[in-house]
C-alpha angles and dihedrals in degrees: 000000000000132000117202097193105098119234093254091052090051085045089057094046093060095060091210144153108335091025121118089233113189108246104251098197084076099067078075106032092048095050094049087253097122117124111230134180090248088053089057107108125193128191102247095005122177127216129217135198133168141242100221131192119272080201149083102209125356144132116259102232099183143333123227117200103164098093084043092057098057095051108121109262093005102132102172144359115206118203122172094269078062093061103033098078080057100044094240108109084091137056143197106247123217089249108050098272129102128235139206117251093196117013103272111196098334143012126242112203137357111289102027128147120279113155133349113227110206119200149154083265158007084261104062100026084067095049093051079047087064100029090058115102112216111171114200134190114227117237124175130299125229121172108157115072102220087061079047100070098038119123089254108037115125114269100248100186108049096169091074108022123144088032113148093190129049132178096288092026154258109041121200108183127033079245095049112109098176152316108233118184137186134179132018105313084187100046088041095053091049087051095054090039091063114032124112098233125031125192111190113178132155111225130197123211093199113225107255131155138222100240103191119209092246112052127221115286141148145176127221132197124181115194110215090200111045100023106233131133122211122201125201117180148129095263126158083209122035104168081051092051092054094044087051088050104048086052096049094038096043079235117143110247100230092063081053111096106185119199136198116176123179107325119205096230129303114193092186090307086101099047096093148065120257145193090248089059099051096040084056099059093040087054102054087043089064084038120042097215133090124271137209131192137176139172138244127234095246089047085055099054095035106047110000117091122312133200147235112341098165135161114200133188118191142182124190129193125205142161109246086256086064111251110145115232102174147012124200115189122184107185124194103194115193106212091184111235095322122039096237100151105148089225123143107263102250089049101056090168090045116237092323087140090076083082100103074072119180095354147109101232116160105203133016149146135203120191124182137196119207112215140192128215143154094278125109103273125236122103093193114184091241102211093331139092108261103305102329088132089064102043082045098053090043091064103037090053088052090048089054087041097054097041080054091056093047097042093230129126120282094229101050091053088064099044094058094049109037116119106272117241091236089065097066120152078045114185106222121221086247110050113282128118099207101210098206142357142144104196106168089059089048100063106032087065093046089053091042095059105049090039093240095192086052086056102046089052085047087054092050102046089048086055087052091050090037086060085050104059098241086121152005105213119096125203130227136194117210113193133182147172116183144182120207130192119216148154104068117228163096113127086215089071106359121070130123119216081359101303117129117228114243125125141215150209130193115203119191107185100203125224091264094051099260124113155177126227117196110200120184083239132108135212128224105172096307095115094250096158086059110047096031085062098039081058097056090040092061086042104052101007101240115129122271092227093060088052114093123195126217119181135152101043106110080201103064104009113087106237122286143154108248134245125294134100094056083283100131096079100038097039112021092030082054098052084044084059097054097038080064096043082057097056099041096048090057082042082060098065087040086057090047096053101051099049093049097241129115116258097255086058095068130080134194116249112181098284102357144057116242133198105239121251084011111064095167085074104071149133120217126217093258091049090055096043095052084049103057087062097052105036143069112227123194112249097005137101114231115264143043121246143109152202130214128186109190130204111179124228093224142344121280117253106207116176151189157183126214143178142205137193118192149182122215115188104206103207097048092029076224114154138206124191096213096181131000125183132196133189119180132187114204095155109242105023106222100189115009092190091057091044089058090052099042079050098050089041095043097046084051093055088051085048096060096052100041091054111029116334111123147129108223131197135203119223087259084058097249108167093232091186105062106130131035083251075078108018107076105229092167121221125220091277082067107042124093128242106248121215101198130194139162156216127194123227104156118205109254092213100049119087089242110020097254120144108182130266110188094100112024093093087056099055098041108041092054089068088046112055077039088054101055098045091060094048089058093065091033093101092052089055100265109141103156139028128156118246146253086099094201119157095267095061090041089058088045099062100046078051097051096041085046107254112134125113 
């Protein structure tokens, strides 16, 4: 037997791990074909739409439904007297809390839930929402978190005031959610007590949202007759979402069928459980027919999940030479009225201890206070991994800080204290084993190719020219070097609601050498048809193109925790590894078989098994396949197919560098990013053409918040960015042009090496933008101002360091 195709060219037919694959999910996207929760169609169904709360914080006096009622087409008004009597006006929260379904008794925060109107369509749903009378009674209002925890601030949450213990502990304040604390707080303050050079700054973290350009929606039928629920909806975790609702609606699991079709993107917003969800199924239940319901934009900026909102205080301790010795972090952390944050249970402020970053820092502590105000709830991790933005921006703004107290360059700060590639695995102050890094590379590359001296000379001879009075535009360098923490996780210390983090994949390779693989994972826009295949063809050899993904449906996928977090790749890609490996390695003694030689005597070639020292005489993947369909080998069950469920040893470190460059104009506070380059390190790089554009969506996205994105509230706790009139998405006159480059540090515990990528240009390039705005006015005295960094701050701060013309 003789092949004339050449190993590289066997190699190339595959399309696997390391190829530019096309991504195959946009035949359909492109071409209006996608398959979204609004385009689901029902005979006889029912829509459903909220009245939701004009206040921040009041008593519901009463609920009116009679005008409602006879409303045309209104069939029902649910109200949480409704849903008591079913135990449903309440639910579990991600985090260990509980939240109202429907307002019951008060409200919390502007937007929230009152009564569900129920009707034959959107139409008229909307009309028995206005015509419903809910009379409230107003209460005061707190939306800072500080005010929050003073002696006299108003008790929010009444239905568990004068508790001492909440769900991570002690409590100290009726607002007071939780203290979290990580690290040595002694060792830490002796550090900071003796050092030469001390940098104390307070840093914000601005609330902002991921508002994803489809909303949250579902549709729920309940079949009288048989049962079964079935749960259409634009979930991140579908196996998650029917676990939470067995366990709400009192429903077996297994008559629960959870659906997630394409989702327009989710960023964390779609992680949760919300009201929308429950009332739905309630609703179908009364009604016996099926019912859809689907937020507006305003609903989705107003009441669904928010991000961030973090106050940090840190201290940082250093020798005059600049090596850091300490890092002290004290973190407020505003949840809104329910603690929903979607965070593993033993991390109730997420993986903000991640915060010492890429450094070698000998001694810290974090601590963090969880508290609740009359904002919407949420704390999603926006294209992040529980907090690690945060924890990102945090360092990278000390670092700045403290080069700024030592007078030294920013650049060369980080590169004398980075973790050493010879210290890997490296044990952080604060918990985490890193698995793999190689920092100094990193960032040499990343300064070499922007010319980095050449900059910094470009930078001083525009301030001379700036005090002269031959312009008026300033230049910044941003720079940033972050560490990010991914793949949650291991069951050992990573579950939500108690359920421990793995993941899983099921592969069937079918008679004719095609197959489908099902994985407990759900895209969202990451490509996940396209690099998950590419995984199993370098695994078992047979084409990408003939490997089909299925993922989002509870009734064929094997159970799995979703995506978020950057955890497809590391967990579920790992699960899709060792389901191959599986297969291949029963494909071995098939092999075997057929070509009369002991197991030991074959070996893998690409996409075939050869005998050694006699490679003419060969099976493909295909032959075998087809054979272990039509015959009977001895010892083996027919088939060929296989299930992983993978619980990762440890989480995944990625990394990057990335740089900025800048103009601030002083007199309009306007801003142009003129270059911004981005090098990631996410271990074996599966599809280079799908990193780039995670990296330039995910360095957008980073854009937006670091110069404009937030959601703002008055002291009455108006939301007063409700609509994208008010909440800065940019265009493409806005975004930036990305120069991205690599390195590859593979993870040594991972089956292939991966380490995630989703994430990573979101938590680096926030610091970044932030970064170089900051480095602009550096010179002028400025060392700290809050983002968003939108043209009217700007402007504010040339103003307010005297500036202006």
């Amino acid at each position: 037997m003789k092949d004339e195709i050449t190993p590289e060219d066997r190699v190339a037919n595959l399309k696997g791990m390391g190829s530019s694959r096309k991504r195959v999910e946009d035949v359909r996207f492109t071409q209006g074909k996608g398959n979204y929760v609004d385009d689901i169609k029902l005979d006889g169904m029912l829509f459903g739409d909220f009245v939701r709360s004009p206040y921040a914080h009041a008593r519901v006096k009463s609920v009116n439904k009679e005008a409602a009622l006879a409303v045309p087409g209104v069939l029902a008004v649910l109200t949480a007297e409704d849903l008591e009597p079913l135990g449903l006006h309440w639910m579990p929260t991600l985090a260990g809390d509980k939240q109202m379904v429907l307002a019951d008794g008060k409200v919390l925060f502007q937007g929230q839930e009152v009564a569900y109107v129920v009707a034959t369509d959107r139409y008229a749903a909307a009309d028995g929402v206005e015509a419903v009378v809910v009379e409230y009674e107003e209460l005061p209002v707190v939306v800072d978190p500080f005010k929050a925890l003073e002696p006299d601030a108003p008790i929010l949450r009444e239905d568990i005031k004068d508790r001492t213990e909440g769900a991570h502990g002690p409590v100290r304040h009726n607002n007071h959610i939780f203290t979290w604390e990580q690290g040595d707080k002694d060792a830490t303050e002796a550090a900071l007590a003796e050092a030469d050079v001390v940098a104390e700054e307070m840093i914000y973290y601005h609330r902002t949202h991921p508002c994803p350009l489809e909303t949250c929606g579902c549709v729920a039928s309940m079949d009288k007759v048989t049962g079964k629920l079935t749960l259409w909806g634009t979930f991140q975790a579908p196996h998650a979402i029917r676990t939470v609702v067995s366990l709400i609606s009192g429903i077996a699991e297994h008559n629960i069928r959870v659906i997630s079709p394409d989702i327009g993107g989710g960023f964390g917003n779609k992680v949760g459980a919300y009201a929308g969800y429950v009332c739905s199924v309630v609703a179908s239940i009364v009604t016996g027919k099926p019912v859809k319901w689907v937020e507006d934009r305003m609903e989705n900026l107003m009441s669904t999940a928010f991000a961030r909102d973090y106050w940090m205080k840190g201290r940082i301790a250093a020798t005059k030479e600049g090596k850091i010795t300490g890092l002290w972090c004290h973190t407020t952390a505003d949840h809104g009225g329910f603690d929903a944050c979607a965070d593993p249970t033993k991390f109730p402020a997420g993986f903000m201890n991640i915060c010492t970053g890429s450094y070698d820092i000998p001694t810290a502590y974090l601590a963090v206070d969880g508290v609740y105000t009359n904002k919407a709830p949420g704390g999603v991790a926006y294209r992040c991994s529980f907090r690690v933005t945060e924890a990102a921006y945090f360092i990278e703004r000390m670092i700045e800080v403290l080069a700024i107290k030592l007078n030294m360059d920013a650049a060369e700060l980080r590169r004398i204290n980075f973790i050493r590639k010879d210290q890997f695995p490296y044990q952080s102050a604060l918990g985490w084993e890193y698995d793999s890094g190689d920092y100094h590379t990193a960032w040499e590359k990343a300064l070499d190719a922007v010319g980095y001296d050449a900059l910094r000379a470009e930078q001083a001879q525009r301030l001379e020219d700036f005090k002269a009075g031959k312009t008026r535009k300033l230049i910044g360098i941003g720079l940033t070097h972050f560490t990010e923490i991914v793949g949650a996780g291991p069951v050992k210390n990573c579950d939500i609601l108690g359920l421990g983090m793995f993941d899983s994949c099921e592969i069937r390779i079918h008679p004719t050498g095609s197959a489908i693989a099902r994985l407990g994972t759900i895209s969202q826009g990451q490509g996940h048809a396209t690099t998950f295949a590419q995984i199993i063809a370098s695994e078992i050899g047979l084409p990408a193109d003939d490997i089909t993904l299925e993922e989002g449906d509870t009734d064929t996928a094997p159970y799995g925790l979703g995506t978020y977090g950057s955890r497809s790749t590391p967990v579920a890609g790992a699960a899709t590894a060792m389901a191959a490996r599986k297969i291949r390695a029963k494909a071995q003694m098939i092999a075997a078989y057929l070509l009369e030689v002991h197991d030991d005597d074959v070996e893998w070639d690409v996409d075939r098994f050869a005998v050694k020292g006699a490679p003419e005489r060969f099976k493909t993947m295909k032959e075998i396949a087809f054979a272990a369909y039509n015959q009977a080998i001895p010892g083996l069950e027919p088939g060929l197919e296989a299930v992983s469920y993978y619980d990762p040893p440890n989480m995944t470190y990625p990394f990057g560098a990335y740089i900025c460059v800048m103009e601030i104009d002083v007199d309009t506070g306007e801003t142009e990013v003129r270059s911004f380059y981005a090098l990631d390190d996410c271990g074996t790089r599966i599809n280079p053409m799908i990193i780039d554009g995670q990296i330039h969506g995910g360095a957008t996205e980073g854009y937006a918040i670091a110069m404009g994105q937030e959601i703002a509230y008055d002291e009455m706790g108006n939301n007063k960015s409700a609509t994208l009139m008010d909440f800065f998405l940019p265009t493409a006159w806005e975004t930036p042009t990305y120069t991205t480059d690599f390195t590859v540090t593979p993870s040594p515990h991972h089956p292939i090496g991966a380490k995630g990528v989703g994430e990573s240009p979101n938590v680096g390039s926030v610091p970044c933008f932030s970064n170089a705005v900051h480095d602009a006015f550096r010179p002028f005295g400025l060392v700290q101002s809050h983002m968003p960094h939108d043209h009217w701050r700007i402007w504010k701060i040339a103003r307010d360091l005297g500036l202006h013309g």
